[in-house]
C-alpha positions in Angstrom: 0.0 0.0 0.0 1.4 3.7 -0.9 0.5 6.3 1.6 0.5 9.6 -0.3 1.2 13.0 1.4 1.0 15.7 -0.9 4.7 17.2 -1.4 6.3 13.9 -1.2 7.2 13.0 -4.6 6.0 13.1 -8.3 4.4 9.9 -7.8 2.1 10.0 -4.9 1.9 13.9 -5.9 0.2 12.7 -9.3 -2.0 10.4 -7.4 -3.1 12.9 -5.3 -3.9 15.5 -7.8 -6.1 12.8 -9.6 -8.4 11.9 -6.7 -8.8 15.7 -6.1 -9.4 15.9 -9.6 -12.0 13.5 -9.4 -13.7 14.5 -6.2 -14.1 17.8 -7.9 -16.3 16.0 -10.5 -17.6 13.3 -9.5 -19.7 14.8 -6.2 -21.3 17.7 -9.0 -22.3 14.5 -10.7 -23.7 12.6 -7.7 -26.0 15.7 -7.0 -27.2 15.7 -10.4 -27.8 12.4 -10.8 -29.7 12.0 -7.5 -31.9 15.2 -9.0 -32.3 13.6 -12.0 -33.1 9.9 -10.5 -35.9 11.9 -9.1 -37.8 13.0 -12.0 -38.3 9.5 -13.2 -36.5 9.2 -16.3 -36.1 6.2 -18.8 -34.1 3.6 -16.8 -32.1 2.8 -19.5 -30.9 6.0 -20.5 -30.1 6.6 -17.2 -28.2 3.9 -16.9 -26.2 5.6 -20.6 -25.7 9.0 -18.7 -24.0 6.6 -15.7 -22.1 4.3 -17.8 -20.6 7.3 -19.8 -19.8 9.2 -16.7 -18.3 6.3 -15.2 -15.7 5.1 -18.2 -14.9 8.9 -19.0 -13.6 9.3 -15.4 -12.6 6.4 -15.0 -10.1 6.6 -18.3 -9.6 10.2 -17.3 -8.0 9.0 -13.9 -6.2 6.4 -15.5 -4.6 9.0 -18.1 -4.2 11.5 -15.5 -2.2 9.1 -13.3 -0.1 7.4 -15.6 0.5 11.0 -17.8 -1.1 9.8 -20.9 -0.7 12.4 -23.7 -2.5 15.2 -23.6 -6.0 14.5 -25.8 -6.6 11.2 -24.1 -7.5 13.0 -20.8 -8.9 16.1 -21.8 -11.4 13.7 -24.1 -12.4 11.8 -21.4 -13.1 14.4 -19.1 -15.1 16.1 -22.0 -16.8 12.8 -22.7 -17.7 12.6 -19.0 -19.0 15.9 -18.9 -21.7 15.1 -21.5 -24.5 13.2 -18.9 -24.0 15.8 -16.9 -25.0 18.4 -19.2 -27.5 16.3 -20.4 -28.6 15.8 -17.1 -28.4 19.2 -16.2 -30.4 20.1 -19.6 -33.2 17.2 -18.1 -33.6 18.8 -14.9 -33.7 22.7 -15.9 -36.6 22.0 -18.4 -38.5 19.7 -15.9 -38.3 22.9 -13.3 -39.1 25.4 -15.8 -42.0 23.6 -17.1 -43.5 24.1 -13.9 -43.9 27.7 -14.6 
């Protein structure tokens, strides 16, 4: 096991800086989708929105950790952004047809 304390190397350094990374992502997206999971949408594209969001980060991390080059990681964090707008999109026009 590799206990990483920010400042200690390029290694654990990189590590760090990826689960921040992620944490700064993936709790917006946990908000959105419990939002979302309320307004009853199709289960199965739901379960797209997830899936996406789930292999964008999760090959976002990977490339982030292991200093992929540079379009591998900034497509995977723009193809994990997409559910959320879409999401996002879902839950604006379910509020505003309300008014």
């Amino acid at each position: 096991m590799i206990i990483c304390v920010p400042g200690t190397g390029t290694e654990c350094l990189g590590v760090w800086k990826a689960h921040r990374n992620d944490m700064e992502n993936i709790y917006p997206f946990l908000f959105l989708g419990a939002i979302y999971s309320l307004l009853d949408p199709n289960l199965n594209i739901a379960r797209i929105h997830f899936l996406i969001f789930f292999v964008g980060r999760l090959v976002h991390t990977v490339a982030y950790v292991f200093a992929m080059k540079a379009p591998t990681r900034s497509l995977a964090y723009s193809i994990a952004q997409l559910p959320c707008f879409s999401m996002a999109l879902q839950i604006l026009y379910s509020v505003t047809s309300y008014w």
